[in-house]
N, C-alpha and C positions, 0 to 999 in steps of 0.2 A: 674341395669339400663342398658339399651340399650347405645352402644358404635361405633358411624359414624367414618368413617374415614376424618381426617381433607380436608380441600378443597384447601390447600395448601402446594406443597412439595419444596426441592430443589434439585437437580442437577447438578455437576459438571465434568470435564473430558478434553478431548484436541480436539483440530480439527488440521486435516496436509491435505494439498491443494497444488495447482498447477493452476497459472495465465497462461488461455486459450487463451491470445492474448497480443499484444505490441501496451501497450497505445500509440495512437500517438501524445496524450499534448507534453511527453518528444523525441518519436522518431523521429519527424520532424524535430528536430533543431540538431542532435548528427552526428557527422561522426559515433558512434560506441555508438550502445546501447545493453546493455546485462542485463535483470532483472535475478534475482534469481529464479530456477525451483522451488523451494520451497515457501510455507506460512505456518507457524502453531504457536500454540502456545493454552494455558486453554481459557476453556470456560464454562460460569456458567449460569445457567438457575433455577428461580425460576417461578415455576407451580403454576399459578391461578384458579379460578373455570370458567366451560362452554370453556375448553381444549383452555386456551391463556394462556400465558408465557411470561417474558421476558428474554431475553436474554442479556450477553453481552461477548465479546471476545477479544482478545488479543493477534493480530496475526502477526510473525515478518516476514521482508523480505527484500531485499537489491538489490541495483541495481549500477549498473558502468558507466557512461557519459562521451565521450568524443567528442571534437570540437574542429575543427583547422579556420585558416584564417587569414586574411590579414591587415592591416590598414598601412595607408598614413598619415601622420603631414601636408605635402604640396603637391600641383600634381607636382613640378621638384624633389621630393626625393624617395629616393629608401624605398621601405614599410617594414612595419615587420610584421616578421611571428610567427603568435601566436599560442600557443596550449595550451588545458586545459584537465583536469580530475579532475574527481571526485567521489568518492566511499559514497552513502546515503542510510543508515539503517534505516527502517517503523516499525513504530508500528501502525497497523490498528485493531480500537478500538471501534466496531460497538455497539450499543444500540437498541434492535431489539424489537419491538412487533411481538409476534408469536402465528398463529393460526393452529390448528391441526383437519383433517377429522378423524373422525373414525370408518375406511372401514376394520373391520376385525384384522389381526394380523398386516396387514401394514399400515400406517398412512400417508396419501398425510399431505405436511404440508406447507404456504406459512407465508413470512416473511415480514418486513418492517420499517424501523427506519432513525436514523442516524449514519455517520459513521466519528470518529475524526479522522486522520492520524496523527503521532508524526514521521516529517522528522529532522534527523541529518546527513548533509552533509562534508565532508573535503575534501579536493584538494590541487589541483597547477595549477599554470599560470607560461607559461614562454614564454618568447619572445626574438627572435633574428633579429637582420638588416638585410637582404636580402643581403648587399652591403658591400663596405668598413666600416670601426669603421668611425662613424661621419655622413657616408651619408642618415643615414636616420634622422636624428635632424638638424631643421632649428638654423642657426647661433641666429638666437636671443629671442631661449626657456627658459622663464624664469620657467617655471616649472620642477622638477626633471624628468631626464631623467628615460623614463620606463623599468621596470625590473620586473626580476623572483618575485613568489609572493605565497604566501599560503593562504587559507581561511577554514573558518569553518562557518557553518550558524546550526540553527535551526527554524525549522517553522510548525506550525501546520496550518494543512486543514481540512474543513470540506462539509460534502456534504450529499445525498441521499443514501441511500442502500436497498434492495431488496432480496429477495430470496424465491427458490423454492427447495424441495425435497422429502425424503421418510424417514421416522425412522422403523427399525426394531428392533424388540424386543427380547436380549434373557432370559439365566438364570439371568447372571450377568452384561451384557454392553446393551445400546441402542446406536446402530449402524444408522447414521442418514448421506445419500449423499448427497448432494444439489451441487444449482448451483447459483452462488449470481454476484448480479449486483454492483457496486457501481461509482461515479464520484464522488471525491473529487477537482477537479481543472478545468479548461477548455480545453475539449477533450480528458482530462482522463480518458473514460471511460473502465471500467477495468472488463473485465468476468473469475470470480475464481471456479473451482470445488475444492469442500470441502467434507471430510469426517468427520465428528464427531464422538467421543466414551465417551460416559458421563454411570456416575453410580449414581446411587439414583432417586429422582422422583417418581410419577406415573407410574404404566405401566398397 
């Protein structure tokens, strides 16, 4: 008996990338923003029939925030001067439907899904009186006087993702560039070039 080949395969391997601009959600508000050159991390893709796929990935990356400034208790006292930092490590964790041209040995190929982001933040707050000890706390602050501080947060976002590029084909890797959109926050919009190198699949 006659023996087709299945109309679904899968797909596995890494993508390493490079964030093409500085989101201005975060840089508008930072004396000092600095992201990480880097993105990467596996990426898995199972192959459907009539060349769609989904995909999904898992891609890390890290960035540094810093903000200084001012605050008054009362307008007769002298203010304090505050500053913070904070070091937040991303996992961006896109869920993509993916369609593929098939022009030959190279494959135009556009994307589209959504994208979770998994932020882990930690820092410090520290503040000092501008003035003498005392002159910036009003004589009759019944709450604790403010001081140095640590925090940690975690939060997930999620948004839109997009993408566009080309897979080449050889013996043993498909070699796939793109260029992918995504916002997960407000005015986060973030442009990543990406390279893929997955094995197994279709080809």
């Amino acid at each position: 008996m006659a023996q087709f080949p299945s109309p679904f395969s899968f797909s596995a391997g890494a993508k390493i990338g490079s964030s093409l601009n500085n989101p201005s959600g975060r840089a508008a508000y930072a004396d000092s923003y600095q992201q990480s050159r880097w993105t990467g991390g596996p990426t898995f893709e199972f192959h459907l029939p009539l060349r769609f796929s989904i995909e999904f990935d898992a891609l890390y990356r890290n960035e540094n925030f810093s903000r200084s400034g001012t605050m008054q208790l009362a307008p007769t006292l002298n203010a304090y001067a505050l500053s913070s930092h904070s070091k937040s490590n991303f996992w961006d964790m896109p869920l993509l439907l993916k369609y593929r041209f098939k022009l030959g040995p190279i494959r135009p190929f556009v994307s589209g899904g959504v994208l979770w982001t998994r932020e882990s933040s930690r820092g410090d707050r520290s503040i000092r009186c501008t003035g003498p000890v005392g002159s910036c706390l009003p004589a009759d602050y019944s709450l604790p006087a403010p001081s140095d501080s640590d925090f940690r947060s975690t939060n997930t976002h999620r948004g839109p993702t997009a993408g566009a590029g080309l897979e080449f084909h050889t013996r043993f890797v498909t070699i796939s560039p793109e260029l992918r959109f995504s916002r997960t926050q407000e005015r986060d919009n973030r442009y990543t070039g990406l390279v893929g190198f997955t094995f197994g699949g279709r080809r």
